[in-house]
N, CA and C atoms as a LAMMPS dump frame, in Angstrom:
ITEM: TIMESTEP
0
ITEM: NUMBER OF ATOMS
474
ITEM: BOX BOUNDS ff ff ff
-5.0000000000000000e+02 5.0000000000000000e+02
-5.0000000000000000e+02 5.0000000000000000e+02
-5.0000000000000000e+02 5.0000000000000000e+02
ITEM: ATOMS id mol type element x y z
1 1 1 N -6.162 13.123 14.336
2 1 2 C -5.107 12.996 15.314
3 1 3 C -5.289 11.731 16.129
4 2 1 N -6.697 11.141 16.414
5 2 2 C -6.653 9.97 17.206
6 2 3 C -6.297 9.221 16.387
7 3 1 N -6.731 9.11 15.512
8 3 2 C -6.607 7.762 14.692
9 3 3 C -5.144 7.632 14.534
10 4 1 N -3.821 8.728 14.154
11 4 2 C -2.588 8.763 13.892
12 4 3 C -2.087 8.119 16.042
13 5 1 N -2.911 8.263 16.506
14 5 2 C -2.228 8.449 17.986
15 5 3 C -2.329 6.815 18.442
16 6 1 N -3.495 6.178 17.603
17 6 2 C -3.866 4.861 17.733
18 6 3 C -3.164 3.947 17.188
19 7 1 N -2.448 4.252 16.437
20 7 2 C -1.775 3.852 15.229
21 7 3 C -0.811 3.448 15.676
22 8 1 N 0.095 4.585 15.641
23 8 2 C 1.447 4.9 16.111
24 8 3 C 1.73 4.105 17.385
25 9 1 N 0.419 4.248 18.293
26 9 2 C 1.095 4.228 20.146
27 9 3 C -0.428 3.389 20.314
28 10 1 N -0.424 2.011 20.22
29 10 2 C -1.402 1.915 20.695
30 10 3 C -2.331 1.397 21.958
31 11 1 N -1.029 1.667 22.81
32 11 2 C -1.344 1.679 23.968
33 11 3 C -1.397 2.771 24.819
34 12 1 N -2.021 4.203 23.884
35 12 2 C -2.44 5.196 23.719
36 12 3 C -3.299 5.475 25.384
37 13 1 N -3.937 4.644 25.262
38 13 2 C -4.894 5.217 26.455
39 13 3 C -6.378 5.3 25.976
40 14 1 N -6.976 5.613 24.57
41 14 2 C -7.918 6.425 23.917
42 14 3 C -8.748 4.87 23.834
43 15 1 N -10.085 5.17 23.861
44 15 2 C -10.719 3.998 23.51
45 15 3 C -11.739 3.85 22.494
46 16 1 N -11.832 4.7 21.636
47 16 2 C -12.634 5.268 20.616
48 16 3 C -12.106 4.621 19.532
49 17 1 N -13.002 3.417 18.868
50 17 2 C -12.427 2.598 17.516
51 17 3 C -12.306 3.484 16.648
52 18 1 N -11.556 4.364 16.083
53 18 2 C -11.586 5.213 15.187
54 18 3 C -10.7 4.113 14.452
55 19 1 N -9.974 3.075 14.575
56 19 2 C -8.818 2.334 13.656
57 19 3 C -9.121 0.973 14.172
58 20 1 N -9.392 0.018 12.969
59 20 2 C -9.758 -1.097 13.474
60 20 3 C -8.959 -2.036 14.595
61 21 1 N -9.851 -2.999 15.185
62 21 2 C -9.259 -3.417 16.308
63 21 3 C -8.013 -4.127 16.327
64 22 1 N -6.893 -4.071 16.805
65 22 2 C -5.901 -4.927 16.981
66 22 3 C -5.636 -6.018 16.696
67 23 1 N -6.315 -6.965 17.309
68 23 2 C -6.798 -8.425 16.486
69 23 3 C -6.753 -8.48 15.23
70 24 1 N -7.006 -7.403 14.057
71 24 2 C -6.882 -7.664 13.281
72 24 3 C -5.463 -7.71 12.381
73 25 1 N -4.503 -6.762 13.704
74 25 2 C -3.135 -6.82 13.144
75 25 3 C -2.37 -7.905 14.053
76 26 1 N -2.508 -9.376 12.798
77 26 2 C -1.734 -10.716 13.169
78 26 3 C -0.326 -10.135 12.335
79 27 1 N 0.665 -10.076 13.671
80 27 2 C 2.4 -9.829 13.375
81 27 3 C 2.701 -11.037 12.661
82 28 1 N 1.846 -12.331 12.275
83 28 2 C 2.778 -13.099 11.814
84 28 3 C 1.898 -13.606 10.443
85 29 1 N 1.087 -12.255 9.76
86 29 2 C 0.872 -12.526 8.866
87 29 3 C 2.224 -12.572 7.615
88 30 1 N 3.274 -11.601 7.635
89 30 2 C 4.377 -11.816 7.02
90 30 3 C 4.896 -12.778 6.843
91 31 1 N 5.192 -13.818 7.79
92 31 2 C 5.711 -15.003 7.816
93 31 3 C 4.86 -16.068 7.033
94 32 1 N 3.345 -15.985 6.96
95 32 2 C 2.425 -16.781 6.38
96 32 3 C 2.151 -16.568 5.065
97 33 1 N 2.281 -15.314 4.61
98 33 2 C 1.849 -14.629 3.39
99 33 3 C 3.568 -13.481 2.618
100 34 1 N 4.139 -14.36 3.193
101 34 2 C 5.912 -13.532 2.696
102 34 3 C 5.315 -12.2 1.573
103 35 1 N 5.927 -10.833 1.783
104 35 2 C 5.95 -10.266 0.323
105 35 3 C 6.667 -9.229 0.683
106 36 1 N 7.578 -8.645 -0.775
107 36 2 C 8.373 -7.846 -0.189
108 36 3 C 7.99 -6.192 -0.868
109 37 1 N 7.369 -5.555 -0.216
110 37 2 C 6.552 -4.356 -0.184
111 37 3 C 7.263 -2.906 -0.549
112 38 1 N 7.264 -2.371 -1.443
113 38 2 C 7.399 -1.007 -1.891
114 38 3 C 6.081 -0.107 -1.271
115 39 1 N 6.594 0.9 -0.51
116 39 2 C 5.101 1.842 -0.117
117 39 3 C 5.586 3.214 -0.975
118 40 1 N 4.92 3.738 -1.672
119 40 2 C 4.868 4.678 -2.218
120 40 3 C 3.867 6.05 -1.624
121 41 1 N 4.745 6.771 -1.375
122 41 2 C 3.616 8.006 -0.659
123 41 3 C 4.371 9.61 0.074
124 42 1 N 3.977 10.618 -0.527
125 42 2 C 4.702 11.441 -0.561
126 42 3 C 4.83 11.889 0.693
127 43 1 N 3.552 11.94 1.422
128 43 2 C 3.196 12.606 3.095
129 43 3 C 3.618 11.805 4.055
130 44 1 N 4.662 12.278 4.832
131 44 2 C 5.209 11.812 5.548
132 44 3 C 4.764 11.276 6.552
133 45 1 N 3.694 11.898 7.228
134 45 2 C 2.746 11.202 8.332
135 45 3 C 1.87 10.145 7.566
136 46 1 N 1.442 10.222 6.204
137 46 2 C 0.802 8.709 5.87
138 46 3 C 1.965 7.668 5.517
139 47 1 N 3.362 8.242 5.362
140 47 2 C 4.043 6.921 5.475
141 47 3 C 4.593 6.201 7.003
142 48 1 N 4.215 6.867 7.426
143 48 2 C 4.542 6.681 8.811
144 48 3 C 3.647 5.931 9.538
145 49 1 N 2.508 5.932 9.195
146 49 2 C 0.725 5.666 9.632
147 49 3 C 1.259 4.569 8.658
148 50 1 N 1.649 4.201 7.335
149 50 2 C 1.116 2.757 6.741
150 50 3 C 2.397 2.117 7.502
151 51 1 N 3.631 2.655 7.044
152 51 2 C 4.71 1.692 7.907
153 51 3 C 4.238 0.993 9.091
154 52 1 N 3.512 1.898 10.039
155 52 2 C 3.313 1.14 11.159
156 52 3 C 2.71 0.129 11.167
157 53 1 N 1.279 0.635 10.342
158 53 2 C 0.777 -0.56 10.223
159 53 3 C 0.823 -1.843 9.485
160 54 1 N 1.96 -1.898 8.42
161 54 2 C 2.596 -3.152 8.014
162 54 3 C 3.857 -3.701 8.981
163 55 1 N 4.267 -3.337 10.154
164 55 2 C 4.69 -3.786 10.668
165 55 3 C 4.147 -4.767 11.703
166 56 1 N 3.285 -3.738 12.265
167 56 2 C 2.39 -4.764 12.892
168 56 3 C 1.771 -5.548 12.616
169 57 1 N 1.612 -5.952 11.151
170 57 2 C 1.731 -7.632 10.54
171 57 3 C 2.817 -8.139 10.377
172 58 1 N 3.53 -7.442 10.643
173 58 2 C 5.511 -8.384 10.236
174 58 3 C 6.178 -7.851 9.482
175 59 1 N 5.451 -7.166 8.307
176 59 2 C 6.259 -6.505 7.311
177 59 3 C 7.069 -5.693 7.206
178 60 1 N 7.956 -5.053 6.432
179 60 2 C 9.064 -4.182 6.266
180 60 3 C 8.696 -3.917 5.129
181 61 1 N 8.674 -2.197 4.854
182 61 2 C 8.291 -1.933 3.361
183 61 3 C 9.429 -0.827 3.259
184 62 1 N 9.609 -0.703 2.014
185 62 2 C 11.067 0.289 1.53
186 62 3 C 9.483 1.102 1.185
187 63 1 N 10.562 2.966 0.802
188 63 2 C 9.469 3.59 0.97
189 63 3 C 9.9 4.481 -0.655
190 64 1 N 9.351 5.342 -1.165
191 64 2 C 9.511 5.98 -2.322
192 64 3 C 8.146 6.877 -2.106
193 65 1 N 8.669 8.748 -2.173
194 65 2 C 7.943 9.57 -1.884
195 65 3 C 7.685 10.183 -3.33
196 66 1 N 7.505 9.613 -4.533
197 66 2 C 6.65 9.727 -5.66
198 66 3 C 7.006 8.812 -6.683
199 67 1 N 5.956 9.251 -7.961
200 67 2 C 6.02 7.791 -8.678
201 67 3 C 7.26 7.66 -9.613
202 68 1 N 7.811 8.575 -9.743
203 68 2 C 9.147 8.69 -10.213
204 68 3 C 10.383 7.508 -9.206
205 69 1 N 10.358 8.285 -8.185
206 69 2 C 10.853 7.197 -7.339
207 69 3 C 10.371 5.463 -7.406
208 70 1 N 9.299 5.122 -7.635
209 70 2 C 9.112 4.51 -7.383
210 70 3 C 9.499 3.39 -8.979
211 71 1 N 9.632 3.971 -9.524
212 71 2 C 10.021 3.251 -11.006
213 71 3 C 11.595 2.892 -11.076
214 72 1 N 12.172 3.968 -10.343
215 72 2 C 13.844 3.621 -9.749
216 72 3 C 13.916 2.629 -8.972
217 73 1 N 13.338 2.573 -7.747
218 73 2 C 13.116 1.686 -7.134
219 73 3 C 12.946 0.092 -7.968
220 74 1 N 11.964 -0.098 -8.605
221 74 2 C 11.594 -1.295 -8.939
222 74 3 C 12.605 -1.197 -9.868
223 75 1 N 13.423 -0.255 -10.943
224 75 2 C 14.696 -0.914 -11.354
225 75 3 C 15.853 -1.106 -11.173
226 76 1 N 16.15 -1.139 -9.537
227 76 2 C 16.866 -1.657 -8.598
228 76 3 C 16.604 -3.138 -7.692
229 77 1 N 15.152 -3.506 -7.736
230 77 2 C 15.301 -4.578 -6.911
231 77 3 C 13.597 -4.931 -7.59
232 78 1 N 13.169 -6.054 -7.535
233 78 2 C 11.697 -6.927 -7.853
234 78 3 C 10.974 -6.643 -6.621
235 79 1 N 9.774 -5.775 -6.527
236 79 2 C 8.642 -6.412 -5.362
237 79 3 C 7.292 -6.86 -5.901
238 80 1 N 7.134 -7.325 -4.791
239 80 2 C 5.556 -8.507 -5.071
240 80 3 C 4.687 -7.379 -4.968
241 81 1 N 4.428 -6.1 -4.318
242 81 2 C 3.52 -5.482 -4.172
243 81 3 C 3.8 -3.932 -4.015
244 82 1 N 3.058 -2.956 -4.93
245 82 2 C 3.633 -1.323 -4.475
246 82 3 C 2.426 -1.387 -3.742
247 83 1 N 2.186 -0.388 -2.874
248 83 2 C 1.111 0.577 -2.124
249 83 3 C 1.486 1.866 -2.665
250 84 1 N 0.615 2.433 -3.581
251 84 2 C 0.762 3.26 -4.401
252 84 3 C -0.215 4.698 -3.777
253 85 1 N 0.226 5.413 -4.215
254 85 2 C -0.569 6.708 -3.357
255 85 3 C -1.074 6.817 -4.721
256 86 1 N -2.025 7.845 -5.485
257 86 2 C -2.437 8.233 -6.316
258 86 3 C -2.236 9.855 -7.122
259 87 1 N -2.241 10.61 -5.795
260 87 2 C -1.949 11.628 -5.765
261 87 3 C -0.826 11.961 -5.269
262 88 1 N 0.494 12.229 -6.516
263 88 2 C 1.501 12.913 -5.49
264 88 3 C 2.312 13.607 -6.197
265 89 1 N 3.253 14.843 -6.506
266 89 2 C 4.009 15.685 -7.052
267 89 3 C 4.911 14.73 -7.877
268 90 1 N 5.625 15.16 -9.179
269 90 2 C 6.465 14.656 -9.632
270 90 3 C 5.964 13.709 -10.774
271 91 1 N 5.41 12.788 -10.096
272 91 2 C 4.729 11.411 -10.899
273 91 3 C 4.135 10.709 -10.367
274 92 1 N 2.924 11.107 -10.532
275 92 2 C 0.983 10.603 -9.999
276 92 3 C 1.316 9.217 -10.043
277 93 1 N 0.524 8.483 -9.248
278 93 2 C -0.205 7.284 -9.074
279 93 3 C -0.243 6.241 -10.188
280 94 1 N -1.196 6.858 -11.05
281 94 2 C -2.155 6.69 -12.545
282 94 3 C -0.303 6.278 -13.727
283 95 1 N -0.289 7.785 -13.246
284 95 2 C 1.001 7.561 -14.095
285 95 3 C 1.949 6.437 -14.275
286 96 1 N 2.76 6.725 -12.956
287 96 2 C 3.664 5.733 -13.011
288 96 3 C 3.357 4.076 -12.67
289 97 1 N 1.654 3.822 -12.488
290 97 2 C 1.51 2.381 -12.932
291 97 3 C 1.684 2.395 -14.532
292 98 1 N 1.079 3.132 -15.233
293 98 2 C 1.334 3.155 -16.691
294 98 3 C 2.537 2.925 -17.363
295 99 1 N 3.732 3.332 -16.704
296 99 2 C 5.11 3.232 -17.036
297 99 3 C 5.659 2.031 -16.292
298 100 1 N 4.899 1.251 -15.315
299 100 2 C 6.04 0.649 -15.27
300 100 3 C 4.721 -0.7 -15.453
301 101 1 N 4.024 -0.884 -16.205
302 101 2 C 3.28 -1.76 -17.322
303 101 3 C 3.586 -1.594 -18.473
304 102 1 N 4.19 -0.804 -18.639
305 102 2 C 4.606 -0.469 -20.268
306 102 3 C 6.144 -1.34 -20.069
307 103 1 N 6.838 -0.903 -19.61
308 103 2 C 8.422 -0.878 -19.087
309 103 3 C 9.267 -1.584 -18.621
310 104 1 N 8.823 -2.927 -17.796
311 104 2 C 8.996 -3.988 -17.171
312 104 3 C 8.483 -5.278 -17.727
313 105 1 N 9.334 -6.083 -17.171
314 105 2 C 8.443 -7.291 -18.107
315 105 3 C 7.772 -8.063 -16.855
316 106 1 N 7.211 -8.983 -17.564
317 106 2 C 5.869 -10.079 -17.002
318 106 3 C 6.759 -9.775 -15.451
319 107 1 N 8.308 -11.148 -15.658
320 107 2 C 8.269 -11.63 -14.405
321 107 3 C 8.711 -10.224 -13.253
322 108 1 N 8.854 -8.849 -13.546
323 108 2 C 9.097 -7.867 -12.64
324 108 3 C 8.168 -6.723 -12.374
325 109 1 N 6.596 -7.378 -12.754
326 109 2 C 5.381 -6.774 -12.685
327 109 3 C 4.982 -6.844 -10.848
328 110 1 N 5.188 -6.011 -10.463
329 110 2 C 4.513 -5.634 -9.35
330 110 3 C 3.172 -6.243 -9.208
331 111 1 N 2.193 -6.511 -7.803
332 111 2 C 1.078 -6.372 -7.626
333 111 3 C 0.892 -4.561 -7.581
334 112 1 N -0.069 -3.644 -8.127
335 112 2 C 0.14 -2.813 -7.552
336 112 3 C -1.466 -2.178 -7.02
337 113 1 N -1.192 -1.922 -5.431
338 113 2 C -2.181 -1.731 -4.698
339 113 3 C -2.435 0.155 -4.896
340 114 1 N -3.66 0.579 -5.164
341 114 2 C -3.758 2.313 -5.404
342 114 3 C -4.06 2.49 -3.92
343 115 1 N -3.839 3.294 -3.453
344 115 2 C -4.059 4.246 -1.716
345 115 3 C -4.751 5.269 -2.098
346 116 1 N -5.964 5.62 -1.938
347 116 2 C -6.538 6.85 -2.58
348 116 3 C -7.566 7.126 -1.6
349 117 1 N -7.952 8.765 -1.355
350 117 2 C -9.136 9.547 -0.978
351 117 3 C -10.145 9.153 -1.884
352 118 1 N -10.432 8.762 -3.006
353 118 2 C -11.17 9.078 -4.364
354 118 3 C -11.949 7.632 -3.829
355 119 1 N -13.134 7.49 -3.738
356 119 2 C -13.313 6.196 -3.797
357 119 3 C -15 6.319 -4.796
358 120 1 N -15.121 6.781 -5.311
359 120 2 C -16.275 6.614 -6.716
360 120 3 C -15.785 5.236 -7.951
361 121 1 N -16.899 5.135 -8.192
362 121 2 C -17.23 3.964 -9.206
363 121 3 C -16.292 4.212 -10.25
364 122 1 N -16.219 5.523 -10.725
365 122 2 C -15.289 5.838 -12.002
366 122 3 C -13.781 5.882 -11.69
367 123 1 N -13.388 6.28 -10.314
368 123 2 C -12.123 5.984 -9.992
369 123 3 C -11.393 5.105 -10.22
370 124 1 N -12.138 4.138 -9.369
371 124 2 C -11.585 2.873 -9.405
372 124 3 C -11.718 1.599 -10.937
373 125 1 N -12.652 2.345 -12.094
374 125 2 C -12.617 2.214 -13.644
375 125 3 C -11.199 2.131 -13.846
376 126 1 N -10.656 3.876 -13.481
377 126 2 C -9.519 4.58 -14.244
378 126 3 C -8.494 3.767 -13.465
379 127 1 N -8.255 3.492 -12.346
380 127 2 C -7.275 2.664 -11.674
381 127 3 C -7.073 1.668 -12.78
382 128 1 N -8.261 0.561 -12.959
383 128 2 C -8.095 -0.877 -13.127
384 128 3 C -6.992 -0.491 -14.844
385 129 1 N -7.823 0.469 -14.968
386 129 2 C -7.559 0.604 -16.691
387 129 3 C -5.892 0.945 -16.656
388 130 1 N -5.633 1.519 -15.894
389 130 2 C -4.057 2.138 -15.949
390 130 3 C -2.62 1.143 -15.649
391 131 1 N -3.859 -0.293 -14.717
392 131 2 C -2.882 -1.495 -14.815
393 131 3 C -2.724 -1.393 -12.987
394 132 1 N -3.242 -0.905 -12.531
395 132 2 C -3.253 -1.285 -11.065
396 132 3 C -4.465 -2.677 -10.729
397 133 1 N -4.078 -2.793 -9.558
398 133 2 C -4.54 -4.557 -9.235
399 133 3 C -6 -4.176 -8.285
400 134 1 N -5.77 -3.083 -7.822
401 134 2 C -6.536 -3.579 -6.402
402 134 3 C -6.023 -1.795 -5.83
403 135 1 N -7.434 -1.275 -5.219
404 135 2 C -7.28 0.325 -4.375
405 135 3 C -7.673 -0.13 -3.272
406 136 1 N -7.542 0.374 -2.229
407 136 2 C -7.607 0.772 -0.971
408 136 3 C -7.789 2.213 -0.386
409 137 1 N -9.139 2.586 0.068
410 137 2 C -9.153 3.962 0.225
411 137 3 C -8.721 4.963 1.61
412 138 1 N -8.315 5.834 1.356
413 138 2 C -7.517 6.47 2.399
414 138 3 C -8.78 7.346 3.841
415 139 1 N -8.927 7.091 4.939
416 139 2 C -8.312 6.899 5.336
417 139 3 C -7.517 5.256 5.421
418 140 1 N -6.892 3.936 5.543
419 140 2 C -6.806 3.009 5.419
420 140 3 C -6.398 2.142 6.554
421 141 1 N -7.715 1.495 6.931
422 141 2 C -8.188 0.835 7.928
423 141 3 C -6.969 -0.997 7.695
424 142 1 N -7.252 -0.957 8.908
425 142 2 C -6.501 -2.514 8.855
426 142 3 C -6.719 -3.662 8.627
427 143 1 N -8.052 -3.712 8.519
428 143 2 C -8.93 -5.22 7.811
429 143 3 C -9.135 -5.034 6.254
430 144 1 N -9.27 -3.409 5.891
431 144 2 C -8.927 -2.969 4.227
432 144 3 C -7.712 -3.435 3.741
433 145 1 N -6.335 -3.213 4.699
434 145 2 C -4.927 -3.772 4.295
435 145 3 C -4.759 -5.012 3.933
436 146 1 N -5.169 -5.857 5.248
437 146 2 C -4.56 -6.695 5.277
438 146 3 C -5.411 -7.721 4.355
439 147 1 N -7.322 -7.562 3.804
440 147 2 C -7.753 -8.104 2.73
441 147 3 C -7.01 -7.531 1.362
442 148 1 N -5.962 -6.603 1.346
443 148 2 C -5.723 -6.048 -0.351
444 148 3 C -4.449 -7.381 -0.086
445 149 1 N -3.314 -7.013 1.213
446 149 2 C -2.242 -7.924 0.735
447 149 3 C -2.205 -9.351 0.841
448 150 1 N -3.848 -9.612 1.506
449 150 2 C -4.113 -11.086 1.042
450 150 3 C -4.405 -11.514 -0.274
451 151 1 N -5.321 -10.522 -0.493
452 151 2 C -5.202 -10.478 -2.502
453 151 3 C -4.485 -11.054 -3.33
454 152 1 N -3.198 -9.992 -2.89
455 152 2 C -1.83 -9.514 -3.614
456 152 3 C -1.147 -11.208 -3.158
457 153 1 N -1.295 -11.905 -2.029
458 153 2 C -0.28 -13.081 -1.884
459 153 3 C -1.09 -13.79 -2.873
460 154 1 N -2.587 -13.931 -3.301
461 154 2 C -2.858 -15.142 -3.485
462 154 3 C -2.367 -14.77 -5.362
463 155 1 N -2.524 -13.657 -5.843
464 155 2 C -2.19 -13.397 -7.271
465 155 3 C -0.895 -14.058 -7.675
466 156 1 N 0.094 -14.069 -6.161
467 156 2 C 1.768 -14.172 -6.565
468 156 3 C 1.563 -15.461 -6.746
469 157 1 N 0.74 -16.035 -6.17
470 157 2 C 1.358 -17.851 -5.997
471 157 3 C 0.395 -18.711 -6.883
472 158 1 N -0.411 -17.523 -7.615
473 158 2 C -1.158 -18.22 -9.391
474 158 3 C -0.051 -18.347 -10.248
């Protein structure tokens, strides 16, 4: 609950770093590092918790609450980067990177970032193997973010 309260409001009152420090959310990393962000994630309070915190780098992310959605999505419009949950009803994580590496071509290949509880050695195997870029583990701190979508800018502009 703090950490969602820190998040959300963070002029909360609470002084307990449970969520990294502020400083690390530069609002005008968007403007420096442009990308246009798909968040994928079924739980409404973690889309709410990442929204915030891509805003408070600048960003705007469209949202898709499973991986089904999220394959509609990308064949409606090109993004540079999903934030992919791993676990979610309908069509997993795992999955629907698989389909839309199979399915899409080169130039409408997503970066795609995994969001996961799971953070073991073999996890993140099965990620790489399924065609995801880069995980980030949940809970997801703001110096974890904002090093994945620095990643993700420098991949776009190879």
């Amino acid at each position: 609950r703090t950490v969602l309260v820190q998040v959300l409001n963070p002029s909360s009152g609470n002084q307990r770093a449970l969520v990294t420090p502020t400083t690390v959310f530069d609002a005008g990393m968007a403007t420096r590092l442009p990308l246009h962000i798909l968040l994928v994630e079924d739980n409404a309070v973690n889309q709410k918790v990442a929204l915030r915190m891509l805003e408070r780098l600048g960003y705007r992310a469209d949202v898709a609450g499973n991986g089904e959605e999220a394959i509609q999505a990308l064949q409606r419009q090109t993004f540079d980067v999903v934030l992919m949950d791993v676990q979610m009803p309908v069509l997993d994580g795992v999955s629907a990177t698989r389909r839309i590496r199979a399915e899409f071509s080169a130039k409408e290949q997503p970066y795609i970032i995994a969001m996961t509880a799971h953070a073991m050695e073999n996890d993140e195997q099965e990620f790489r193997a399924a065609g995801m870029d880069d995980y980030v583990t949940k809970p997801v701190v703001g110096e974890t973010l904002v090093a994945a979508l620095e990643r993700a800018h420098t991949a776009s502009v190879v």
